[in-house]
C-alpha positions as CSV (number, residue, x, y, z in Angstrom):
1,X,115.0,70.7,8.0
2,X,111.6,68.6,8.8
3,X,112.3,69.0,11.9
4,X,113.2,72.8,12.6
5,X,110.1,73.4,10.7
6,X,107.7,71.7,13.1
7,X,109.3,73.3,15.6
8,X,108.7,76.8,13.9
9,X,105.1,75.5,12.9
10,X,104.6,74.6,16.6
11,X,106.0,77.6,17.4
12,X,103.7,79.8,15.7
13,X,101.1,78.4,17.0
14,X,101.9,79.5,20.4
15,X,102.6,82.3,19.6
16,X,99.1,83.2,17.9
17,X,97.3,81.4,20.2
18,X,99.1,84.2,23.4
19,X,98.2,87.0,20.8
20,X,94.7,86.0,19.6
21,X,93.2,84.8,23.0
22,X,95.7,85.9,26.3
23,X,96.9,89.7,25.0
24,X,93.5,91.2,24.2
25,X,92.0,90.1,27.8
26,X,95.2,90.8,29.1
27,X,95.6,94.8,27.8
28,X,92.0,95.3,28.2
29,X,91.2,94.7,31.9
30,X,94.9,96.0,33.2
31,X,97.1,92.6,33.4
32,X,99.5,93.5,31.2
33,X,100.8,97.0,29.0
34,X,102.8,94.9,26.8
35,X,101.4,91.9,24.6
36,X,102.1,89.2,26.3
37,X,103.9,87.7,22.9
38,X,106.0,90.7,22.7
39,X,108.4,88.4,25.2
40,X,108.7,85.0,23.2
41,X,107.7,86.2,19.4
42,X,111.4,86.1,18.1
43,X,113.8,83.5,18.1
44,X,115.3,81.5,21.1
45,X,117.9,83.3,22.9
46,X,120.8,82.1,25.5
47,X,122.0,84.9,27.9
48,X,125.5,84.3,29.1
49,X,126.3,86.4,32.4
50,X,129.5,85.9,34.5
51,X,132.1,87.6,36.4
52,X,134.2,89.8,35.0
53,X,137.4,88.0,33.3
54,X,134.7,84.5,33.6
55,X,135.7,84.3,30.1
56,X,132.1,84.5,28.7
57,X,133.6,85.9,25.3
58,X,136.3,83.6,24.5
59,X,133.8,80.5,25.1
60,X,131.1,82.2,22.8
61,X,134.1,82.8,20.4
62,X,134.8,78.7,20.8
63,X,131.0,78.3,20.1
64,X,130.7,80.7,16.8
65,X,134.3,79.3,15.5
66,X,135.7,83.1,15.1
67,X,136.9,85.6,16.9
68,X,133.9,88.0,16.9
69,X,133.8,89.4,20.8
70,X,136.6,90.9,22.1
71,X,138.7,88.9,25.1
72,X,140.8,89.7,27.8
73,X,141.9,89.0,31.5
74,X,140.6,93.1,32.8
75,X,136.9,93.5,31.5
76,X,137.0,94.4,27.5
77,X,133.4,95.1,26.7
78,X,130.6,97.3,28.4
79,X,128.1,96.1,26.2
80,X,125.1,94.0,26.4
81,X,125.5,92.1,22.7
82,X,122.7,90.1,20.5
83,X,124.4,87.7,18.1
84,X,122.0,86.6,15.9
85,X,122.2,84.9,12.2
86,X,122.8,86.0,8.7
87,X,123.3,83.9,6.0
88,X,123.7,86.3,3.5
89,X,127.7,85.9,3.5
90,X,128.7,81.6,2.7
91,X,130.8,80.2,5.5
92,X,133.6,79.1,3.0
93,X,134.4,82.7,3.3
94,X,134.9,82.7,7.1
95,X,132.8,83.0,9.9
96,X,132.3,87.2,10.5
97,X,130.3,90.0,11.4
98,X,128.1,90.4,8.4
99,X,126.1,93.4,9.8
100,X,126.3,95.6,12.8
101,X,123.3,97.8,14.2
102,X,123.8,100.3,17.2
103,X,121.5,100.0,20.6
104,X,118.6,102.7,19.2
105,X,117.6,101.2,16.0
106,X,117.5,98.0,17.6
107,X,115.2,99.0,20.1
108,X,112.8,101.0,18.1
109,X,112.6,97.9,15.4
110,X,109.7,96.0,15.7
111,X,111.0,92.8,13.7
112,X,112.7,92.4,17.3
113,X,111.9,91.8,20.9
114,X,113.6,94.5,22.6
115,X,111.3,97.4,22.6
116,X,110.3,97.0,26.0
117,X,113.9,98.2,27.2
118,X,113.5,101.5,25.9
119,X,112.8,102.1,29.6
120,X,116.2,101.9,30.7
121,X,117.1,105.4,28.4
122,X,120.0,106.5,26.4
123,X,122.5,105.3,28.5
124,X,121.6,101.7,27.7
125,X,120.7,102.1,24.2
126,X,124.5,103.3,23.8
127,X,125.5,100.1,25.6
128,X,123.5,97.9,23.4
129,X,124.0,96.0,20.1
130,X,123.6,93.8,17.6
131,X,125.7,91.7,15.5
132,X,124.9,89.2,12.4
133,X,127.0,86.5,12.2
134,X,127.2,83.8,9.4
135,X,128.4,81.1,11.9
136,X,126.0,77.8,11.9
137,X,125.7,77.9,15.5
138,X,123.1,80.4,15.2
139,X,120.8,79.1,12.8
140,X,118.5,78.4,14.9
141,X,119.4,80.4,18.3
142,X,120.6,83.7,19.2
143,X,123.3,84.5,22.0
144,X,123.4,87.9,24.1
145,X,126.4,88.3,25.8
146,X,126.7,90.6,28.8
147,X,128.9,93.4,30.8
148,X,131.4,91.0,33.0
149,X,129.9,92.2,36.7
150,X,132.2,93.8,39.0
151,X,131.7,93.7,42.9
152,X,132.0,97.9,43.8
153,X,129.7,99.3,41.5
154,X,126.4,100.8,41.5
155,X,123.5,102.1,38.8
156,X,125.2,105.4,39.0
157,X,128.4,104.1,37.9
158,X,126.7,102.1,34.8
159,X,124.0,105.5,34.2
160,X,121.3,102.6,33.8
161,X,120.1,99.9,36.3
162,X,122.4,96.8,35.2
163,X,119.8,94.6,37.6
164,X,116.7,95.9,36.0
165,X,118.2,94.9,32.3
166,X,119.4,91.6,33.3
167,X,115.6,90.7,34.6
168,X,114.2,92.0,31.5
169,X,116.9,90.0,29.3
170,X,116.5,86.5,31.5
171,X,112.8,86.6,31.2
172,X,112.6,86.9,27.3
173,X,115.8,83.9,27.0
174,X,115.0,80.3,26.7
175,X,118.7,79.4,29.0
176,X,120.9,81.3,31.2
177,X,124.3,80.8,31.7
178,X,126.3,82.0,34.4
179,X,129.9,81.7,34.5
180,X,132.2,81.5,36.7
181,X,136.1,81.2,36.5
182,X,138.9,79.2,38.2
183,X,140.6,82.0,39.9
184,X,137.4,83.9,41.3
185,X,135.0,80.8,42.0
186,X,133.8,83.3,44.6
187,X,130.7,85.4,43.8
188,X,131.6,89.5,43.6
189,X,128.2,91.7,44.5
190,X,127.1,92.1,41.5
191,X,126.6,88.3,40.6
192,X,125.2,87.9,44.1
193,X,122.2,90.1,43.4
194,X,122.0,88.5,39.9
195,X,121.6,85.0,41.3
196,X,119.8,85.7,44.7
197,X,117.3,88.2,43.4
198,X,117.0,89.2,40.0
199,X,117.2,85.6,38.3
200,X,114.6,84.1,40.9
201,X,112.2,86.9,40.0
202,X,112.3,86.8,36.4
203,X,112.8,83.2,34.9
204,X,112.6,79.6,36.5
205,X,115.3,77.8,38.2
206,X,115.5,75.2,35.3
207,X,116.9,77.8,32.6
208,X,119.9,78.2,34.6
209,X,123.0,76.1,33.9
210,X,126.3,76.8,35.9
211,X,129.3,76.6,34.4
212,X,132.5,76.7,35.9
213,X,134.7,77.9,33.0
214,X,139.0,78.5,32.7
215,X,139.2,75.0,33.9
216,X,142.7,74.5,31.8
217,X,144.3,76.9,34.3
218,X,143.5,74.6,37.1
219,X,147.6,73.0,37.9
220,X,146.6,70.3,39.2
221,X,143.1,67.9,40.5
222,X,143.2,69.0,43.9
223,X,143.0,72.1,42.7
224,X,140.0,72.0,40.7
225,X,138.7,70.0,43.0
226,X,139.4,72.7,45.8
227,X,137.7,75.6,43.0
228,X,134.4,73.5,42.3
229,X,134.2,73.1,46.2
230,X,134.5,76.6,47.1
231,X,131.8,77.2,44.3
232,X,129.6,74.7,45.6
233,X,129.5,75.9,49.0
234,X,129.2,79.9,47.8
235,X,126.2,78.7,45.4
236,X,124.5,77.2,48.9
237,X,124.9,79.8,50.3
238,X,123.3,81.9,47.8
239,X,120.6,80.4,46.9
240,X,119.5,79.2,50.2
241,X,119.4,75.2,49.1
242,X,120.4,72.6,50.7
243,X,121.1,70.7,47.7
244,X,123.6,72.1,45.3
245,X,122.7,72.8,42.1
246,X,124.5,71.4,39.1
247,X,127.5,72.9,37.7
248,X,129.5,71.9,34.5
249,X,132.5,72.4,33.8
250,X,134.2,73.5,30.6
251,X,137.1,75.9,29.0
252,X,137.8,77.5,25.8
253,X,140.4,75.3,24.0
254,X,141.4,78.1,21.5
255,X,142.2,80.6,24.5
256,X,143.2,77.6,26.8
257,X,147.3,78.3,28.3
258,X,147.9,74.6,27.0
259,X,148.3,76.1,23.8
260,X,151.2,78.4,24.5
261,X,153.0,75.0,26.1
262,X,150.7,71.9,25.4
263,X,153.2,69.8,27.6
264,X,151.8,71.9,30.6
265,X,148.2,70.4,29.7
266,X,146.5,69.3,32.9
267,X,146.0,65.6,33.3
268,X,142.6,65.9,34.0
269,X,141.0,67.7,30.9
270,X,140.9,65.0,28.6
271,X,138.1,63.4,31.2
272,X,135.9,66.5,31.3
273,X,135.9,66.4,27.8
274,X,132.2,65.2,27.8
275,X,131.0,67.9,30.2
276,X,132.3,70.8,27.2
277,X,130.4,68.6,24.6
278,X,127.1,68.4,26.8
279,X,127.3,71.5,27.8
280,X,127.3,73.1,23.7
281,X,124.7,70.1,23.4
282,X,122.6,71.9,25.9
283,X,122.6,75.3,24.4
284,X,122.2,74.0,20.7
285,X,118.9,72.6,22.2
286,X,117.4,75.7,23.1
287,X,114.8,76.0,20.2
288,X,113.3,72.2,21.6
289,X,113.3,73.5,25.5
290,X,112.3,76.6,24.3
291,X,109.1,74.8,23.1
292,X,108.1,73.8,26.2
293,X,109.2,77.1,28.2
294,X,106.5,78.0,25.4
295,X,104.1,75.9,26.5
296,X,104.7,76.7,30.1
297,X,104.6,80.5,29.7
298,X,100.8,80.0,27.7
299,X,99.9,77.4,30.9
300,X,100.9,80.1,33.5
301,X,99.6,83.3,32.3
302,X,96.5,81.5,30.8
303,X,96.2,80.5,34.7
304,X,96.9,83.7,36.1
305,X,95.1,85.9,33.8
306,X,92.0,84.0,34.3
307,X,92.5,83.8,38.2
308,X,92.9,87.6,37.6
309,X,89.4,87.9,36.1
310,X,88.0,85.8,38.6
311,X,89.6,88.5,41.4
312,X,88.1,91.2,39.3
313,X,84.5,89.5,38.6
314,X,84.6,88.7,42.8
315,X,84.5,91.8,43.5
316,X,82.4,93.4,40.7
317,X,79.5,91.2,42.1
318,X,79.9,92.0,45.4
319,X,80.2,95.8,45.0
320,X,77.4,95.6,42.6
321,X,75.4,93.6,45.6
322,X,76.3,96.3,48.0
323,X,76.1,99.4,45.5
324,X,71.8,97.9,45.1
325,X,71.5,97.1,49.0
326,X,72.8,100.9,49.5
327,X,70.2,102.7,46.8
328,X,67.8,100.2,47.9
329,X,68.5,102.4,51.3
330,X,68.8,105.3,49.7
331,X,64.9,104.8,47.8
332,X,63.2,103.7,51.1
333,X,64.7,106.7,52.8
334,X,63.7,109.5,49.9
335,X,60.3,107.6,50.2
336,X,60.1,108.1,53.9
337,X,61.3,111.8,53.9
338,X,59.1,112.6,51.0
339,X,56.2,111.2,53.2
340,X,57.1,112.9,56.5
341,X,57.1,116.0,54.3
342,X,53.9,115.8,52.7
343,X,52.4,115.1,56.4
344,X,54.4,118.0,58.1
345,X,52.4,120.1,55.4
346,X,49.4,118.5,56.2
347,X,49.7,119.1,59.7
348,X,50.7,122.7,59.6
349,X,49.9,124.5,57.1
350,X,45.9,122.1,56.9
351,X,46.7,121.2,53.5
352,X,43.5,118.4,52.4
353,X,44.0,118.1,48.9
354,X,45.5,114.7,48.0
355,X,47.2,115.5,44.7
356,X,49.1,118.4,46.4
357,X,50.3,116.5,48.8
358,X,51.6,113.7,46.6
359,X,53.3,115.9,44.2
360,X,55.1,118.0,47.0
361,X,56.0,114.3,48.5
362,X,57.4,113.3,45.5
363,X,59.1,116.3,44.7
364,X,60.6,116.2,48.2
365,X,61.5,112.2,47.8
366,X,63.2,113.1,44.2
367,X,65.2,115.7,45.7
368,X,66.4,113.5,48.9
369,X,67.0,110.3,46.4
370,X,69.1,112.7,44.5
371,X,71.2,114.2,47.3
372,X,71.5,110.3,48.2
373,X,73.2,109.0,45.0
374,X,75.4,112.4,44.3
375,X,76.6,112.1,48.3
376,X,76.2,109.9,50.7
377,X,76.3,106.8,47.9
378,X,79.6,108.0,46.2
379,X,81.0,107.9,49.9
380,X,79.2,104.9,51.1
381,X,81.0,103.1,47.9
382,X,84.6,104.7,48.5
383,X,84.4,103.3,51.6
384,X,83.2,99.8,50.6
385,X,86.2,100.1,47.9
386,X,89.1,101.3,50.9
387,X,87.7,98.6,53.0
388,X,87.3,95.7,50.5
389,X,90.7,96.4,49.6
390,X,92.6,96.1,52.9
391,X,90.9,92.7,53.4
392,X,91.6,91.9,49.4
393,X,93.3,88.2,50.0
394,X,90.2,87.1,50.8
395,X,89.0,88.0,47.1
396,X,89.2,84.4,45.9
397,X,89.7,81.4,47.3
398,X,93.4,80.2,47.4
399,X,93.2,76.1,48.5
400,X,96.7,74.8,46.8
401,X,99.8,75.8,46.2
402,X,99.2,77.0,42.7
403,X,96.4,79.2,43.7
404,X,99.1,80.6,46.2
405,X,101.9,81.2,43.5
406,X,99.1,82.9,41.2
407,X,97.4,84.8,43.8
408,X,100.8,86.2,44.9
409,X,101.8,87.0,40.8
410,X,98.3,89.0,40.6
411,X,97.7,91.0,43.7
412,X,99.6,93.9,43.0
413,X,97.9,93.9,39.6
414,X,94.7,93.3,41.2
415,X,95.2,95.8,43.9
416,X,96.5,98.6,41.6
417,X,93.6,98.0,39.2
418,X,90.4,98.2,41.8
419,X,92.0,101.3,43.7
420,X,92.3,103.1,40.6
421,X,89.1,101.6,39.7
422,X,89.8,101.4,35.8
423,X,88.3,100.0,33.6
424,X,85.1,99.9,31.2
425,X,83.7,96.8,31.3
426,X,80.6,95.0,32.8
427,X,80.3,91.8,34.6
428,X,79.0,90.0,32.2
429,X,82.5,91.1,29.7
430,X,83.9,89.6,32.6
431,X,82.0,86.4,32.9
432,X,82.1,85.7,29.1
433,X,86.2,86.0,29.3
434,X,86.0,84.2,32.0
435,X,85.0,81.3,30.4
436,X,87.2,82.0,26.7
437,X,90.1,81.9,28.8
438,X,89.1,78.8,30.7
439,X,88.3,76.9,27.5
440,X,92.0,77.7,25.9
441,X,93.7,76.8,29.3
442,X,91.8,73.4,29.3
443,X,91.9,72.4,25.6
444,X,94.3,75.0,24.2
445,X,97.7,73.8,26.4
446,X,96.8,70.1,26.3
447,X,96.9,70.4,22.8
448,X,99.9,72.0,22.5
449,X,101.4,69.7,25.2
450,X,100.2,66.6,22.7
451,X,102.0,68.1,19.8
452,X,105.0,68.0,21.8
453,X,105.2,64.4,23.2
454,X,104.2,63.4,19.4
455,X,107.2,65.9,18.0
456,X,109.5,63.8,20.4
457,X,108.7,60.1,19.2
458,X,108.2,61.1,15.2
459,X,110.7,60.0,12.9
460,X,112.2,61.2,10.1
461,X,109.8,59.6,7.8
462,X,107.2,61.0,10.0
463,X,108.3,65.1,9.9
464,X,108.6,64.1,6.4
465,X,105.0,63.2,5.7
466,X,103.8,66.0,8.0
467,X,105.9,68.5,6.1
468,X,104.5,66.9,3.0
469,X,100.4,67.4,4.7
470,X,101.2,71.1,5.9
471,X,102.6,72.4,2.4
472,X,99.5,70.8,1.1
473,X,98.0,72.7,3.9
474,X,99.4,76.0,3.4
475,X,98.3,75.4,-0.8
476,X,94.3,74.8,0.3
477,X,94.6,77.5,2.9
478,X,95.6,80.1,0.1
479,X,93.7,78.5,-2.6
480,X,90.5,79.0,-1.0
481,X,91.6,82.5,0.3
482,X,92.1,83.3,-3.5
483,X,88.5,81.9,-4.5
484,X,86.7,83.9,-1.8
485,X,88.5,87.2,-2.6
486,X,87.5,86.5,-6.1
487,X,84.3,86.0,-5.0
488,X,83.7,89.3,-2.7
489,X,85.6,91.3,-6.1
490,X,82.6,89.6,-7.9
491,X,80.0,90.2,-5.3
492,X,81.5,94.0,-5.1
493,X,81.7,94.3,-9.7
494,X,77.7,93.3,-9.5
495,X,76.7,95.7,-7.2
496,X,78.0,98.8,-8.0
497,X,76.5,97.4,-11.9
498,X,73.2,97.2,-10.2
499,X,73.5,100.4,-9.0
500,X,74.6,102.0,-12.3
């Protein structure tokens, strides 16, 4: 209990410090339409993807200790499922579906992440659910489990773009699984795209965990050996490395065909009984890595939002440099006309009188100044604008390769933001963030990244006494909140006395 509430504690402070110091920079000047917390506010998820048949449901059914998704060998559910907790039902009275709630309340609730996948329409939202279980293993994690993907099918076929939702799901989860099955240990298209494309783009290649599942229904060694190769080599192939990533291996031992005919039990399972145990290990530690995906996702949009300010204060100062060299222009020609006028009416028409010629001058100065900034300025500073643009890596200076990986996150942004040249603010808005967001990505994350190297050495008689501290905490924190309400109702009873 100490310890899931440090975690929480920690948690929150994340959390607030995304929402008090990254979103409001981050909405105002264009980086982002969304709070940035809107991704990593709610609880830590596991999406589980696969082939169809991969047996994704039965091993989540293993996991949960009921039957709650349906299973079978042709795909069974369309649906893209959140399993989260309730513990409103006791477990003596069997694990089960306490509460069920359909695709469009869930999206339009704001107690949950999902909001953002309005976007995807109705289609989706009838394709999307939620389920409360009362099953322990999601106390402290929830599961999504996904539409098995097929190899001939298309966004017309689903009526929403399966790719699109998968991206949006694997960025908000803390671990992916993706499962694949003795019999197909092939990729079909779908799963291809998944991997190759949509994965890559929207979460890091260390919240991916391959599982080889429906190892039971592997005869013999050399035949599982002959699967995992074949996996192996299509995984290579697919991801472009030369090494091969990691895949465990693991099957569901309620839906497992030893249990029809246990004499038929491969010899081979009772060794790779580890890799099942490590593998539920791995996804019951979710909450801790999703700590420090936390921490990470704080570190890199702290560092991209304020390499995006720097991009947008770059070029503020240099437009604002060529917009003063350009009416500087602009004033010395108007002065120039308005002189060549005043002597062409000196000339001609024998105008002497000094005042007359100074106020015709002038007038004649205004009115060329004037045609300056309404005309040729405006186009003078398109121009600057089109120009600067085509040239725009050259913005800021990129020298490693984490300036490269940011610059290549933000351009787009960047770009889309100076061409439609939004925004209200001045440079010095820009300077002053500048520096806020600095501070909170120098002191801000190493604090953070502290409180996590403690958390990992503390005892148990250390979250005790820091549970112990923050209650007292919590007690001072509303104590003195109490005192200075009662002193503002005080403050607020003697004036309006005063004034009666």
């Amino acid at each position: 209990m100490h310890r899931e509430n440090y975690m929480n504690a920690l948690r929150e402070d994340i959390v607030d410090t995304i929402t008090t110091h990254l979103t409001p920079m981050a909405q105002r000047y264009g980086y982002s339409d969304i709070p940035l917390e809107t991704n990593v506010k709610w609880r830590p998820m596991v999406l589980v993807i696969g082939n169809y048949s991969s047996g994704k449901s039965s091993l989540i059914n293993e996991f949960l200790g009921a039957k709650i998704q349906d299973t079978g060998q042709a795909p069974t559910d369309d649906s893209f499922t959140v399993l989260t907790y309730d513990e409103s039902v006791p477990e003596t009275e069997g694990i089960q579906v306490v509460e069920q709630r359909d695709g469009k309340s869930l999206l339009n609730d704001p107690e949950y992440p999902f909001s953002t996948l309005r976007k995807h329409g109705q289609r989706f939202a009838a394709h999307f659910q939620l389920k409360k279980i009362n099953s322990p293993f999601l106390k402290n994690l929830a599961i999504i489990d996904t539409p098995g993907m097929l190899d001939s099918i298309s966004e017309m076929d689903r009526g929403y773009d399966y790719q699109e939702v998968l991206g949006d799901l694997a960025q908000k989860a803390g671990l992916v699984l993706v499962l694949f099955d003795a019999h197909k240990a092939g990729t079909v298209r779908e799963a291809y795209k998944s991997i190759r494309e949509t994965l890559t783009a929207h979460t890091s290649e260390d919240r991916i965990i391959f599982v080889l599942n429906r190892i039971d229904e592997c005869t013999t060694f050399n035949d599982l050996l002959r699967v995992y190769g074949t996996l192996c080599w299509n995984l290579s192939q697919i991801t472009g490395r030369k090494d091969i990533p990691m895949i465990r291996m693991t099957y569901s031992s309620n839906a497992a065909a030893i249990n029809k005919n246990p004499a038929n039990q491969p010899p081979f399972l009772p060794l790779l009984e580890n890799q099942r145990e490590d593998l539920k290990q791995i996804i019951l530690q979710t909450p801790l890595r999703r700590l420090d995906h936390l921490a990470t996702y704080l570190e890199i949009h702290g560092e991209r939002l304020a390499h995006y300010i720097e991009a947008l204060q770059a070029f503020g100062l240099e437009f604002q440099s060529f917009r003063i060299k350009k009416m500087v222009i602009g004033l010395l020609i108007s002065l120039l006309g308005g002189g060549l006028i005043a002597f062409t009416l000196m000339m001609l028409a024998g105008m002497a009188d000094p005042t007359t010629l100074l106020s015709v001058g002038g007038i004649g100065a205004g009115l060329i100044m004037t045609l300056w900034l309404a005309f040729f300025q405006k186009k003078l500073e398109q121009k600057f604008r089109t120009t600067r643009l085509e040239d725009l890596d050259t913005l800021t200076p990129v020298t490693d390769q984490t300036r490269k990986d940011s610059w290549g996150a933000i351009r787009d942004l960047v770009y889309q933001h100076l061409k439609n040249n939004k925004g209200d603010y001045t440079l010095y808005e820009l300077k002053l963030d500048r520096f806020d967001i600095r501070q909170v990505n120098e002191n801000g994350t190493q604090k953070i990244r502290e409180a996590l190297s403690e958390f990992r050495s503390m005892s148990k008689d250390d979250l005790e006494e820091w549970e112990k501290n923050s209650v007292a905490r919590e007690a001072y924190k509303k104590e003195k909140k109490k005192k200075k309400e009662m002193a503002e109702a005080e403050l607020l009873t003697g004036t309006i006395r005063h004034l009666y």
